[in-house]
Every structure is written in C-alpha cells, then in structure tokens.
TORNU-99683 format. One line per 4 residues: for each residue x, y, z of N, C-alpha, C. Coordinates in steps of 0.001 Angstrom, whole numbers, plus 500000, padded with zeros to 6 digits. Example, Ala and Ser with C-alpha at 12.3 -4.5 7.8 and 13.67 -1.06 7.14 Angstrom:
BEGIN
513190/494310/507800/512300/495500/507800/513200/496700/507800  512850/497750/507080/513670/498940/507140/512900/500030/507870
END
This chain:
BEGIN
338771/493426/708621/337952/492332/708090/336826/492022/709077  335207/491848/708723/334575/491607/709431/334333/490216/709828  333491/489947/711406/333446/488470/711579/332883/487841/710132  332139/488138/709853/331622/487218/708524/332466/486738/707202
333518/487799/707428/334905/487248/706036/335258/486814/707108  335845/486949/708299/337042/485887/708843/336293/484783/708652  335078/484901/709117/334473/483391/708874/334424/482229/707593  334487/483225/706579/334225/482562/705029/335573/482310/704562
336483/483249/705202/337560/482992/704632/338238/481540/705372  338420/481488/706866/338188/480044/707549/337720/479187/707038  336396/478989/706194/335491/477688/705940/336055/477740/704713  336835/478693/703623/337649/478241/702613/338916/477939/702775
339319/478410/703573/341030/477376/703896/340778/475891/703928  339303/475552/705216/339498/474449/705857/339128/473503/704151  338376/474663/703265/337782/473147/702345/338951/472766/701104  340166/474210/701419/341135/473734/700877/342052/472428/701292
342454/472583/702692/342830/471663/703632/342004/470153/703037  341117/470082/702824/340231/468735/703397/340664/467896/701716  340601/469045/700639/340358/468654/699439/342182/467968/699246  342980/468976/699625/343970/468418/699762/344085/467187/699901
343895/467099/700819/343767/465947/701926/343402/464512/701240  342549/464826/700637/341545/463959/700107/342057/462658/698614  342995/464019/698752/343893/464135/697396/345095/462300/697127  345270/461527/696677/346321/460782/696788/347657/461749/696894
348586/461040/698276/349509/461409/698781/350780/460835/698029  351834/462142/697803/353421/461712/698102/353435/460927/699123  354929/460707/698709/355508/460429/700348/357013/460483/699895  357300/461703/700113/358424/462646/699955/359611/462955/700644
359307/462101/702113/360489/462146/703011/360182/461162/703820  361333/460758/705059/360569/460017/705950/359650/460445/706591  358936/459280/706867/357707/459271/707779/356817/459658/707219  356875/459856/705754/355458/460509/704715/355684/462051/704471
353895/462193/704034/353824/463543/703871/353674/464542/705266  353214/463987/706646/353247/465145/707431/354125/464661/708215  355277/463696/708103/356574/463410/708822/356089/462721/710070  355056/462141/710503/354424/461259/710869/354011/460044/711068
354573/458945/710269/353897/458216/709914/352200/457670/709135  352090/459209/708927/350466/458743/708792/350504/458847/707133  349286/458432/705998/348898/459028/704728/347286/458812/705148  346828/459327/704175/345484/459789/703774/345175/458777/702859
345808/458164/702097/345806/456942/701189/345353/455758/701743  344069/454972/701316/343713/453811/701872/344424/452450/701272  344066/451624/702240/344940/450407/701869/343411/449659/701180  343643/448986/699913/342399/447949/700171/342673/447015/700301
341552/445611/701204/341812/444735/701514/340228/444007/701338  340020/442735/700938/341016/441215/701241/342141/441689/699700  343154/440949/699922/343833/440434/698836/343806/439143/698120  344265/438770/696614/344461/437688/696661/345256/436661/697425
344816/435513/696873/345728/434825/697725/347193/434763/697620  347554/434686/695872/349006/434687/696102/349753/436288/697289  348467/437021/697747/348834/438552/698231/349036/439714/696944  349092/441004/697634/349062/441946/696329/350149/441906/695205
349367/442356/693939/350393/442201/692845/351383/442978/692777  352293/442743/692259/353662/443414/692497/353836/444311/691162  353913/445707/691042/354419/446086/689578/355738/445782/689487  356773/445799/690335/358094/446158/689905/359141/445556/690869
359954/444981/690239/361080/444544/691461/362164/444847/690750  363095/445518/691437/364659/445605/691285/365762/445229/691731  366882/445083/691494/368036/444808/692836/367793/446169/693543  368539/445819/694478/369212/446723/695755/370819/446546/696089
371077/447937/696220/372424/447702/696766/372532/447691/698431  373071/448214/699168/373276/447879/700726/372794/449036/701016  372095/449154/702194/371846/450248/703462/370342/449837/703782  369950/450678/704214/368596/450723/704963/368135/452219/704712
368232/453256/703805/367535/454094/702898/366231/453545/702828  365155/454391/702921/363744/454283/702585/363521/454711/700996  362134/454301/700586/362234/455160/699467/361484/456076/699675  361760/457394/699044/360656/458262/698563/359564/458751/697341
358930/458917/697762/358052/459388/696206/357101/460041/695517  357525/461216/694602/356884/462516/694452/356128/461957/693092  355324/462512/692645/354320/462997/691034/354729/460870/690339  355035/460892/689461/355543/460248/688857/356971/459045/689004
357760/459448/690000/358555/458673/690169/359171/459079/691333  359893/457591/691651/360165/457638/693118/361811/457311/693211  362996/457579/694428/363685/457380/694188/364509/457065/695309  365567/455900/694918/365964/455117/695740/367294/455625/696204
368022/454923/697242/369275/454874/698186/370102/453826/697990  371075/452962/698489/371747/452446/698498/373300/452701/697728  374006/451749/698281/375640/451043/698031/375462/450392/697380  376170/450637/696241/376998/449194/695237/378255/449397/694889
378993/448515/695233/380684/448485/695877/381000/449626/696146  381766/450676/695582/382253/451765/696748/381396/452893/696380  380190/452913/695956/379487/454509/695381/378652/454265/696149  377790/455557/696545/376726/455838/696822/375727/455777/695799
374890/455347/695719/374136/455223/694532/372494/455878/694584  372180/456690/693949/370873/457604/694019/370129/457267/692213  368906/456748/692495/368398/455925/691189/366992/456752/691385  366338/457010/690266/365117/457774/690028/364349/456526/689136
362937/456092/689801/362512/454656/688438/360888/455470/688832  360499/454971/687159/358867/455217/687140/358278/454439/688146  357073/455141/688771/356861/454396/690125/355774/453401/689244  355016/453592/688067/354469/452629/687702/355030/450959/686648
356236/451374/686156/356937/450313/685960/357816/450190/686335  358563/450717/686998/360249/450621/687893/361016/450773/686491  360906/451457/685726/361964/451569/684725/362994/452674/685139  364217/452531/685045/365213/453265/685638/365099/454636/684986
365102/456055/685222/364710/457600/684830/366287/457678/684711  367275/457776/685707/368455/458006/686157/368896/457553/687090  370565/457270/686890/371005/457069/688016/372424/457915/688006  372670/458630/689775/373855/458927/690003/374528/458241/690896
375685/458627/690814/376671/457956/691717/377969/459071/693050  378325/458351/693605/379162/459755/693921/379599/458487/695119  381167/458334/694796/382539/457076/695502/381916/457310/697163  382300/456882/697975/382509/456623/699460/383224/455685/700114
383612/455840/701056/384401/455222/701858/384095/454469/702921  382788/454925/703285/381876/454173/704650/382205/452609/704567  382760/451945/705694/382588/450720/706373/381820/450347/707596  380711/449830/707860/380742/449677/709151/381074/448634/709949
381630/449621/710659/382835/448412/711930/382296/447868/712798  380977/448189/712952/380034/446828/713935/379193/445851/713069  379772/445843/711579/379203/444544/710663/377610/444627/711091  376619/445512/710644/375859/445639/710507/375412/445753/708945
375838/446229/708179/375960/446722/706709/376106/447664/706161  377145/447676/705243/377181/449380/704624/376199/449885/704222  376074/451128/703651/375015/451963/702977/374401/452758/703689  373982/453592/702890/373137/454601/703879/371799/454419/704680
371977/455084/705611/370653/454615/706513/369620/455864/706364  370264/457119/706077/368859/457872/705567/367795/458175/704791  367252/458095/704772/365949/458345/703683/365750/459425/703044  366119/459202/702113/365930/460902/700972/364757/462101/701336
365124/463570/700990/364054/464092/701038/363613/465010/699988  362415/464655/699230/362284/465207/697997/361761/466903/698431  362033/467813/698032/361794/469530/698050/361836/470324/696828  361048/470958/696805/360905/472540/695551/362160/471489/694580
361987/470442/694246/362339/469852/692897/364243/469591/692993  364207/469431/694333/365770/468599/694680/365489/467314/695482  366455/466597/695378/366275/465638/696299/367638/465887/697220  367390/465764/698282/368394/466224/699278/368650/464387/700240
369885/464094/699957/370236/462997/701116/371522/463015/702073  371685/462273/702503/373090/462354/703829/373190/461272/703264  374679/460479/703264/375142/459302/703219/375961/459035/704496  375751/457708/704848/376479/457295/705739/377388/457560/706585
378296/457977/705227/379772/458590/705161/379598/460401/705959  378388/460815/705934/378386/462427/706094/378005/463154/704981  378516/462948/703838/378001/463747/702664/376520/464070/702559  376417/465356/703016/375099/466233/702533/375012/466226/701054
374107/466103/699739/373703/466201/698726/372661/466963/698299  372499/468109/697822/371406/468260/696859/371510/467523/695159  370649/467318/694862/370362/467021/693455/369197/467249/693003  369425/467575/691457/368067/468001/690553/367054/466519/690636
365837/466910/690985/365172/465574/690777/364885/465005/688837  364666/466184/688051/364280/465794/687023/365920/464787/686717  367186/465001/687035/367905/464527/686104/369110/463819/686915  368946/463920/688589/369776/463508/689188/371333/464232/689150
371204/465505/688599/372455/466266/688417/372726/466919/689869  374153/466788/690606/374425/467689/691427/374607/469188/691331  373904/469747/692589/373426/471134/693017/374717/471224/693852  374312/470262/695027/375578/471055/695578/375794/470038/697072
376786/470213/697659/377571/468839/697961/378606/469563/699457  378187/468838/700817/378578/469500/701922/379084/467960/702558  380970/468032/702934/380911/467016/703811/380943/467403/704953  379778/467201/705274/379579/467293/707358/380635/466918/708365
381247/465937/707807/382170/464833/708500/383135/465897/708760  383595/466321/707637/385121/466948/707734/384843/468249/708204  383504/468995/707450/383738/470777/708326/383231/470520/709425  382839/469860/710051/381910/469754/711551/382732/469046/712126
383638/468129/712184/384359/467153/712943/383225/466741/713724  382316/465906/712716/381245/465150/713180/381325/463678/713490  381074/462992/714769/381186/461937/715051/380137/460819/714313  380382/459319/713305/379476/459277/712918/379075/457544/713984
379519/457821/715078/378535/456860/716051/378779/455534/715541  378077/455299/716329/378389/453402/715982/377925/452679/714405  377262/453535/713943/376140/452551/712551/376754/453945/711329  376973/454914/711456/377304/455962/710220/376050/456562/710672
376471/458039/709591/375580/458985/709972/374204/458525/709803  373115/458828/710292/371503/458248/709970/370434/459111/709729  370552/460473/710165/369354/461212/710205/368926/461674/708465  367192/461467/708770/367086/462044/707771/366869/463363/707752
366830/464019/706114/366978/465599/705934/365152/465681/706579  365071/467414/706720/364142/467988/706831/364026/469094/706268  363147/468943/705233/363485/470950/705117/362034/471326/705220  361979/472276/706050/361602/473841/706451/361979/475258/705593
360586/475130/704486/361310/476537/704001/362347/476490/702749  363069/477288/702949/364136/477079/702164/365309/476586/703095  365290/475985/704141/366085/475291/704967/366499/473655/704584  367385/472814/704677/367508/471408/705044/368160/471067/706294
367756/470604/707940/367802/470536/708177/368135/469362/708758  369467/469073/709710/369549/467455/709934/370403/467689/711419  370590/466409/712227/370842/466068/713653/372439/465739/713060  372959/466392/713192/374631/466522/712760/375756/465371/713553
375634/466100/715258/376537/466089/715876/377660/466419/716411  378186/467227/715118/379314/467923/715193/379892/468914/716073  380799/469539/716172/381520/469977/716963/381658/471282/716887  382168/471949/718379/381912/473471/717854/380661/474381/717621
379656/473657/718055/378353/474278/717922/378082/473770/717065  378609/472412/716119/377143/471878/715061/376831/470847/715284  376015/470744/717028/375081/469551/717009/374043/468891/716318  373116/470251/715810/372479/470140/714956/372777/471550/713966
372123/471417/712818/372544/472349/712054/370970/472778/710611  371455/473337/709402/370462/473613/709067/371320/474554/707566  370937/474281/706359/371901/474647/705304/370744/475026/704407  371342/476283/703341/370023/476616/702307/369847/475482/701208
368904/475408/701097/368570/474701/699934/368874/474816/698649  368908/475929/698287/369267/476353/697024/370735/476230/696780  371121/476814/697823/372768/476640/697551/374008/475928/698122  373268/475409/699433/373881/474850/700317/374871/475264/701111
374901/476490/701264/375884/477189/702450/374556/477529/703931  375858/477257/704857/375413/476661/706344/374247/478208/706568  373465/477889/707190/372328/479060/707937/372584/479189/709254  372541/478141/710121/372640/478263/711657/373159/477237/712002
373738/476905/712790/373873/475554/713277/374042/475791/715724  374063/475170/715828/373247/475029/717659/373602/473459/718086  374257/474187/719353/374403/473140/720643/375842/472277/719792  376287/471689/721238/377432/470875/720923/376879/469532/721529
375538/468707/721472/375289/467449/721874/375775/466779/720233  375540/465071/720855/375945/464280/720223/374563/464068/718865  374343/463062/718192/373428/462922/717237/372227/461959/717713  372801/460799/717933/372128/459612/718070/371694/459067/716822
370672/458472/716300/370147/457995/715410/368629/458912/714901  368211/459341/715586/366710/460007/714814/366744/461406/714225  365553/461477/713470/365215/462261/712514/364471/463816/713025  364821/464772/712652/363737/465807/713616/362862/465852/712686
361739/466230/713084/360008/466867/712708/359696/468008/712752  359000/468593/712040/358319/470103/711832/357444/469894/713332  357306/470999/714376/356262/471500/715661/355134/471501/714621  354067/471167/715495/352438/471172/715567/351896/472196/716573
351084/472275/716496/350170/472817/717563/350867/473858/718213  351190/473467/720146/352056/474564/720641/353455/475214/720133  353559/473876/719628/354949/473723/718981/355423/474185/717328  353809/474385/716717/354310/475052/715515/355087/476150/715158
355953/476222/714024/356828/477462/713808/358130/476853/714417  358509/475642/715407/359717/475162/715721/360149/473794/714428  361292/473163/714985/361426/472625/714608/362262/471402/715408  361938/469926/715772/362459/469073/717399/363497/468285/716797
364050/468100/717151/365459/467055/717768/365551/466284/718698  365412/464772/718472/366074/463946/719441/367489/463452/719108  367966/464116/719894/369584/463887/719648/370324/462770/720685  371249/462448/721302/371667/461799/721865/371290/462193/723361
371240/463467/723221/370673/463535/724946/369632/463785/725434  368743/464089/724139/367516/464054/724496/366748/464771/723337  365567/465697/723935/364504/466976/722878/364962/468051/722561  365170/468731/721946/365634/469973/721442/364340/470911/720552
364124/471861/721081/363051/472891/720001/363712/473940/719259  363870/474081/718644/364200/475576/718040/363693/476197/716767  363314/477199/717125/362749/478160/716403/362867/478382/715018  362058/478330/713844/362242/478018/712249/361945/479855/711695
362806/480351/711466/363982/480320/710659/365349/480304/711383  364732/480896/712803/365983/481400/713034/367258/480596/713422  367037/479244/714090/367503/478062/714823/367568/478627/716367  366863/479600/716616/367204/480039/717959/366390/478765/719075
367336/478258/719809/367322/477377/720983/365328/477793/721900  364522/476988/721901/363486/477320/722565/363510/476550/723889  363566/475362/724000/363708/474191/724732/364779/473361/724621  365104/472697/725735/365658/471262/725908/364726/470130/727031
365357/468684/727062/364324/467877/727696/365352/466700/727538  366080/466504/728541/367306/464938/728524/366260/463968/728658  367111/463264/727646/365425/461952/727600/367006/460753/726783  367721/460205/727086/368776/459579/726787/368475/458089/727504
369256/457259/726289/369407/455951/726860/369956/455506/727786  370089/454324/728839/370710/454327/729829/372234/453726/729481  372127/452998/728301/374134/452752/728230/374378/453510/727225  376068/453331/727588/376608/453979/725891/376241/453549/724961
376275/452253/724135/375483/452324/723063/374238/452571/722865  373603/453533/723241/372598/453892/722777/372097/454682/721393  371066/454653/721170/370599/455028/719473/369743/456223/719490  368510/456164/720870/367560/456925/720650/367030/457757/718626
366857/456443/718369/366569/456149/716923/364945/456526/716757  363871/456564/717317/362595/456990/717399/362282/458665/717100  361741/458866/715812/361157/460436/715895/360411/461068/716924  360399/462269/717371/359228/462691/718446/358062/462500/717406
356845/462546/718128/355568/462802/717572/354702/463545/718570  354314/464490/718065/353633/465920/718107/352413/465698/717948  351310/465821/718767/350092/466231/718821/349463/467227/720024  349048/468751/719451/348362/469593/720238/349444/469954/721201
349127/470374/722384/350654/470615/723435/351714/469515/723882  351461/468645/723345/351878/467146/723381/353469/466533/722665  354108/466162/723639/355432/465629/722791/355836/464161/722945  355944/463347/722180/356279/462243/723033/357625/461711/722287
358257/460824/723669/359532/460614/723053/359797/459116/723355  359939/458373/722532/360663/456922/723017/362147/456374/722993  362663/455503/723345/363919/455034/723521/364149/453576/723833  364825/452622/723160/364860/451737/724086/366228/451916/725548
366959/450702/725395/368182/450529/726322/367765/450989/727458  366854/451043/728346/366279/450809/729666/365667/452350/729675  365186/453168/728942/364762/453989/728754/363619/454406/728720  362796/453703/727983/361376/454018/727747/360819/455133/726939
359646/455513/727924/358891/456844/726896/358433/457847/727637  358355/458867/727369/357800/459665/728107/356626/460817/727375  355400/461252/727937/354691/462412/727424/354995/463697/728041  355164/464695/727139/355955/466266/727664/354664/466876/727089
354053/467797/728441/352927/468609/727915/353811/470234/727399  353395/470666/726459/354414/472174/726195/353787/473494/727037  354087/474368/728183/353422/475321/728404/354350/476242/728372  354514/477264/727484/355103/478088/727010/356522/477869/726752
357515/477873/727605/358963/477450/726992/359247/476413/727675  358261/475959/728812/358619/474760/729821/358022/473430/729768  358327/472388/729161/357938/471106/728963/357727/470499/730402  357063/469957/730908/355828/469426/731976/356104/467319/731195
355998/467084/732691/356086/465359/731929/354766/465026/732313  354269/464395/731659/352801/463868/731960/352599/462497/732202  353467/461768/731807/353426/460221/732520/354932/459829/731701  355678/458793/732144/357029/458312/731722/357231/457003/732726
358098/456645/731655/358607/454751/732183/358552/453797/731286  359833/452788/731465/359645/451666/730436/359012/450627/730786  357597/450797/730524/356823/449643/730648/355759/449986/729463  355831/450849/728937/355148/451352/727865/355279/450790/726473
355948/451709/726313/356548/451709/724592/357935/452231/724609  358598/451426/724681/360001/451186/724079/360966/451021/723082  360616/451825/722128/360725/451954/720628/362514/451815/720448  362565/450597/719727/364379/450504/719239/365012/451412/718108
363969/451491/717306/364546/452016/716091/363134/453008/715100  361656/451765/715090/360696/452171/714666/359445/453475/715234  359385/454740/714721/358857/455445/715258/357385/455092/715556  356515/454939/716090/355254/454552/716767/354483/455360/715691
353116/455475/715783/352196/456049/715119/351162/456335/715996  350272/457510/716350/349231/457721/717220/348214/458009/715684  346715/457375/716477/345676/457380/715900/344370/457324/717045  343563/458370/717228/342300/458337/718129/342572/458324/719254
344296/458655/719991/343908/458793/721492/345024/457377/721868  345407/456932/720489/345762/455622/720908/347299/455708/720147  348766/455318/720706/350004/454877/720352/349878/453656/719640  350449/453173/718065/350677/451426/718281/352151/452125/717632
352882/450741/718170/354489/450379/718066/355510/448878/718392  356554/449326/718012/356984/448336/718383/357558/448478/719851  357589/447556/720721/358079/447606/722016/359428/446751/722408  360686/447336/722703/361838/446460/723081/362798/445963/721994
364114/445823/721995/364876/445426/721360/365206/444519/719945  365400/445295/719030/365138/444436/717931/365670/443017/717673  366572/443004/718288/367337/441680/718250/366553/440456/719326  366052/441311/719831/365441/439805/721086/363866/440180/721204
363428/440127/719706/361828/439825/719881/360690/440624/720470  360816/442108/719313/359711/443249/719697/358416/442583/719863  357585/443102/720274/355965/443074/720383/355401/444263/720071  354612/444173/718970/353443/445396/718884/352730/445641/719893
352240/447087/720001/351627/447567/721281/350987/448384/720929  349539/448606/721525/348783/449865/721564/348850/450032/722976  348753/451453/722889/348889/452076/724055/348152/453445/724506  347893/453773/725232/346687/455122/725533/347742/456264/725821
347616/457335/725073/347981/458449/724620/348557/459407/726374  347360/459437/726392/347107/459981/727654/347378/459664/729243  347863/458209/728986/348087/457738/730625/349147/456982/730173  349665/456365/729022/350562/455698/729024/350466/454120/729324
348795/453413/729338/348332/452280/729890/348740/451689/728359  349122/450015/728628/348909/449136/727666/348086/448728/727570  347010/448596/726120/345924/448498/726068/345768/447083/725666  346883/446737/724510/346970/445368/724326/348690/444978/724080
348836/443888/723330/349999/443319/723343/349959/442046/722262  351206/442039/721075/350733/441301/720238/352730/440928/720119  352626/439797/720817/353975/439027/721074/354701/438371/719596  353649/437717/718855/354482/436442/717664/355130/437349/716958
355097/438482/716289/355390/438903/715005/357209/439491/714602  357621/439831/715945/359246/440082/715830/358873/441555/715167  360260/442097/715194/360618/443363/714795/359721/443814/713544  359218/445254/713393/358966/445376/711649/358751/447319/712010
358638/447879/711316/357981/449055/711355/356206/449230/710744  355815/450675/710849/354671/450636/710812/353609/451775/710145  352817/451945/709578/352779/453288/708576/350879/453255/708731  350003/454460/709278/349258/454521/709544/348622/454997/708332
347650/454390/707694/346848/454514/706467/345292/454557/706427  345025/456089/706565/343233/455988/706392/342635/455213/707599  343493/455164/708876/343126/454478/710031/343458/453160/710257  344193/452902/709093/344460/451031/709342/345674/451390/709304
346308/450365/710071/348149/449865/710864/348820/448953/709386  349567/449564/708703/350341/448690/707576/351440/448521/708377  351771/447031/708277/353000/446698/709199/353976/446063/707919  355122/446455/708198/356624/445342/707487/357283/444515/708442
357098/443655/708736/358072/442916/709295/359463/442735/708540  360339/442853/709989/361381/442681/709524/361938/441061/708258  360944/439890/708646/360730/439199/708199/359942/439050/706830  359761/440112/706650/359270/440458/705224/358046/440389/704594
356776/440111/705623/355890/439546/705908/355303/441346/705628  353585/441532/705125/352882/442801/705028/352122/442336/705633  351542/443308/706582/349756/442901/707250/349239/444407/707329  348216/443997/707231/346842/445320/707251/345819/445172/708683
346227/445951/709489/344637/445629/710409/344401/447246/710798  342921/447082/711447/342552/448394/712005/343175/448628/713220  343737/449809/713280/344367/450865/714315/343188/450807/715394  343027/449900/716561/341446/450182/717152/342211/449449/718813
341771/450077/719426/342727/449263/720914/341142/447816/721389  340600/447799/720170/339753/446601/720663/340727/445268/720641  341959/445533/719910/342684/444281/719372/343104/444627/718806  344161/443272/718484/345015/443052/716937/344039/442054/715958
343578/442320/714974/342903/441399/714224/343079/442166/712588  344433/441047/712005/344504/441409/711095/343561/440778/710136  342977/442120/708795/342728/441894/708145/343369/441224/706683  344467/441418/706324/345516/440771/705629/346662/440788/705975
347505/439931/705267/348745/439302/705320/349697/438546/704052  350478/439011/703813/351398/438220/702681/352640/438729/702876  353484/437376/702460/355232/436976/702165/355709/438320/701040  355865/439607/701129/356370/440537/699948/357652/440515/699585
358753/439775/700582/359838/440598/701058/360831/439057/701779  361845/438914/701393/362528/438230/701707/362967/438926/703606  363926/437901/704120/364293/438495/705506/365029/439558/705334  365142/440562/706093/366032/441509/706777/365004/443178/706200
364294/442696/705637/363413/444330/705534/363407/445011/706795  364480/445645/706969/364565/446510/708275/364112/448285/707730  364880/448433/706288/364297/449940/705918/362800/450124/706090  362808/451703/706352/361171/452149/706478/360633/452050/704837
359589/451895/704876/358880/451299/703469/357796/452957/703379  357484/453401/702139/356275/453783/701946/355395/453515/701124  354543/454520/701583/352464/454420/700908/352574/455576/700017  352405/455392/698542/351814/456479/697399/351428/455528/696370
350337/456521/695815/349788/456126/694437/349341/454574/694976  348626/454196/695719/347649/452836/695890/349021/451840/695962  349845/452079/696459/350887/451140/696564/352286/451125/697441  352534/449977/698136/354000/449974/698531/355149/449850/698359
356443/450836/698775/357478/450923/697976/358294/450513/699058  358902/449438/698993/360292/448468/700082/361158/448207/699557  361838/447580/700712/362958/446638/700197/363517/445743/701233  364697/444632/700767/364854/444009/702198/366522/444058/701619
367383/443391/701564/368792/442966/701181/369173/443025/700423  368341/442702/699392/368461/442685/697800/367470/443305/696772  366539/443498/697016/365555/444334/696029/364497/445366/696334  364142/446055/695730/363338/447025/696197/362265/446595/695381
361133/446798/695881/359993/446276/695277/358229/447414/695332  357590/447141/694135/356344/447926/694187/355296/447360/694494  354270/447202/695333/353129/446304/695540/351824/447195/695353  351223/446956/694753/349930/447684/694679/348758/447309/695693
348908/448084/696695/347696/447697/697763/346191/448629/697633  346347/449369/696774/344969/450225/697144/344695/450872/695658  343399/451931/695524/343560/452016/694416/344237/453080/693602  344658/453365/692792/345906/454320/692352/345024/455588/691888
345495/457108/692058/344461/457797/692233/345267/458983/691457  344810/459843/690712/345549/460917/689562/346678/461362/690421  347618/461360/689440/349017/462057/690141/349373/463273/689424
END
C-alpha cells in the first residue's frame, strides 16, 4: 500500500471514529460506553425550576446495580424478597418489556443492604450480570430468557468479602470477564459469551470491590484489574499475566472499589483506607510510579473522571463527608476543593461534570480546574442514591432506595 492510501485510508477511519462519536451514546455497561466514565452526549442546561422533567419513575427493589442502556430500552438490577430480579422497560416511557427472576440467598451481614451491587453488561445482544450471591448470568436481551448460568461461588470457592460479590462484567470479544477471587487460580477469570464455559482464569489474589477496564494506549490489547492487592494486566485473548503493581488498602477492611483509568502510557489507581493514589507510567512490561500519596484523591467507592490534563472526584470516606476534587493529572497537585456536597458519584458529559449525590441532589458544572461553579442543580432522588447512574438518549437513568427514575437532561438524538 502506498503512503497516499495509508494516508486516505487513516483520514477514513478517523472520520469514521469522529462520526461515531458524534453519534448519541449507549451506555451499556459500567462506566458508559468507553468504561470510563465519560459520554459524548451533552447535558443541556439552565433547567426549569421545578429541575428536569422526569419521563418515568418506577419502584426499585434493593442493591446498588446501575442501569444500563442499549437502542431502545434499558435494563435494570435489583432484589425483591428472595429473587434476583432483571427488568427490561422502554427507556422512553418506563413501560415494563420483561421481567426475569432467578431465587437467591444473599444476606448482607454488615447490614448494608441486600441486592446486587453490579451493574449489568449489555453485549452482541445478551445481557450478562453477577449477583451478589456469585451467580454469573447470560440472558437474551430481546426477551430476558436464560443463555446460560455459572455459580462462581461454588466452582471457584470464591470469597464474597464483606458487601457480596461486586464487580462488574466486561466483555472483550467474545469474552466476559470479571474480578472473581476465587481459589485455585480463579482470582480473576474470563468465560465465553456464547456459552459460558470458563476460557482462562489467573492468579490466586483476593477481589476487592472494582471493576476491570479494556488497556488504552500502551496498554491496549490488555485487559486491568484492581483486585485486592492491587493492578493486574493481562493479555486479551489469552489471559496471559503481563504485569502486577500492589497498590492495597492499609486495613483489612478494605474495598479498593475505584476502576483504573487509562490514558496514553498512563495508569492511575485510587483507594481510600489510608491509601491514596498513585500514577504508573507503562514502559514495556515495567510500570514506573510517577507521583503517589494520600493527599490527592482518595476515592472510596466512586471512580474519578479525567478531562484536559485534569482528575475530578470524590476524595475520602463515604461515611464521614467526601469532597470533590480536581486535581492535575500529571503531578498529582490539588487544584481545588469543594467541601459542602457529601458523597455522590460522577459522569463526564461533552466536558461538563454530572454529579449524583448521594443525597439525591443532580448538578451540572464545567469540568475546568478554574473552579467549581455549578451551572445547575435539582432534588431528582430521594436519600441514599449511592448506585452509579447513567447518560443515554438526552437523559438520566438512577435510582436511590426505592425507585429508579428517567430525567431528561439534554436533547434526545435518533437511536
């Protein structure tokens, strides 16, 4: 091929890329469409005063499940008395599509609340979840029919930690991939999609609480793990081991509940429980620290979001009064500090910071280390909205204790 096709053929990928892009977003798993926190979807703002209109409210049963949401409809998580419960509703009227069920046993014994804490992941037309309890799931998305059904718990003699199992799925490929724990070599692991028999599974560490991410940049073609003891890389298809990087909390109860986030040779990892954060530059199989310490960003549970060079997050313990933070990418400096608001997570949109407070409270401001200066604000959400919330189709999909709800923040764009 000569320079002039590599060239044309380049400037047509990229205008595929852009158009994509351009495109109104799913948000198909956690952390969105590039497992990130980020969408391409703008928020608009001012709002009215009563705040944005709501299409749809439903009950909720128990957990802290996110929702997800592909083409036409989106679909929910939770407990109601002893089932697991998996519900498919039109994302433009919340009218129920389907619902399945499938019994469990999960209690949790530190009275936090039952239900599942993972967030579904929609793929090539399954929805794949973990429950609490361990149960791996595929299901048909058109009809909510089971594909096929793995308890982790029992073939892995998987520990499910203080809160029940939490990670969400990932799939890679024809892979689903999740932070196990288990025993015997299935710390982490990795099962086909189609059929659900095991592919690889690696390492005998513990789980912790977070989710792994598809590699970027140096790191593309892997796939990371923060597990209980720290970073993990390994290689997509094969699961072959590339890296490790102990990056663990300082007591036993620890969660290390924060996704890595990946930019260019760049890894970063947070933690609270006297832990902090650290930046890992990647040079070939050897991770390099580039600045670390808890005085940064101290992430309890909510994964941070980078935008322009700049971290914002939550900083410090959810129970005793996070503070949002921007922070510089590159040195690890606090740029600012925004004390009143308490715990919430955070979802980067077209450059503006959509925040949930745990308090149930929505705000919109620009992602900019000039400040915090929100541009809106409204009551969506009763207390305890601790699940991650998402951005599709010009609108937000939450919940707090009792209902899951649709808010239309932006404008809704062909699906």
């Amino acid at each position: 091929m000569t320079f002039r096709w590599r060239m044309a053929f380049a400037l047509l990928s990229l205008c595929v890329v852009l158009a994509h892009a351009l495109e109104a977003a799913d948000w198909p798993q956690f952390l969105g469409p590039a497992r990130n926190g980020t969408t391409p979807d703008a928020v608009t703002t001012p709002w009215p005063t009563a705040g944005p209109a709501r299409r749809w409210r439903v009950d909720a049963g128990a957990g802290f499940a996110g929702a997800v949401v592909a083409g036409d409809r989106a679909v929910l998580f939770s407990k109601e008395e002893a089932e697991d419960t998996v519900t498919a509703v039109d994302v433009l009227s919340g009218k129920r599509l389907w619902t399945q069920r499938q019994p469990t046993t999960f209690s949790d014994e530190m009275g936090s609340g039952d239900g599942p804490r993972s967030t579904p992941c929609i793929a090539e037309g399954r929805v794949f979840l973990w429950g609490a309890d361990g149960h791996l799931w595929a299901r048909d998305l058109v009809d909510g029919r089971l594909l096929w059904d793995v308890d982790t718990r029992v073939e892995f003699q998987a520990d499910p930690g203080f809160f029940g199992f939490a990670c969400s799925p990932l799939v890679i490929g024809d892979q689903v991939l999740l932070n196990v724990g288990g025993r015997e070599g299935a710390g982490v692991a990795a099962w086909d999609t189609s059929l659900g028999k095991l592919r690889w599974k690696r390492t005998d560490q513990e789980a912790g609480y977070a989710s792994p991410v598809p590699g970027t940049g140096a790191s593309a073609g892997l796939a990371l793990f923060f597990n209980r003891e720290g970073l993990l890389g390994v290689s997509m298809p094969s699961g072959e081991e590339r890296y490790r990087f102990p990056w663990r909390s300082r007591m036993g109860a620890s969660v290390n509940a924060a996704s890595p986030l990946v930019q260019g040779d760049d890894i970063f990892l947070t933690a609270s429980y006297g832990t902090g954060a650290v930046l890992l530059r990647r040079q070939g199989d050897t991770l390099k620290t580039v600045w670390s310490g808890d005085e940064s960003l101290s992430a309890h549970f909510a994964t941070p979001v980078l935008h322009a060079g700049h971290l914002y997050g939550f900083h410090g313990r959810q129970e005793r009064g996070a503070e949002l933070r921007c922070v510089e990418w590159s040195t690890g400096r606090v740029v600012w500090r925004q004390e009143d608001l308490g715990p919430g997570s955070l979802v980067l949109a077209a450059g503006d910071l959509v925040i949930l407070l745990e308090s149930g409270e929505l705000l919109v401001a620009p992602a900019t280390p000039d400040g915090f200066r929100p541009a809106a604000r409204a009551q969506i959400l009763g207390r305890g909205a601790r699940a991650p919330f998402a951005i599709a189709g010009g609108a937000v999909f939450a919940r707090d204790t009792r209902h899951w709800i649709c808010v239309g923040v932006g404008r809704s764009q062909p699906r």
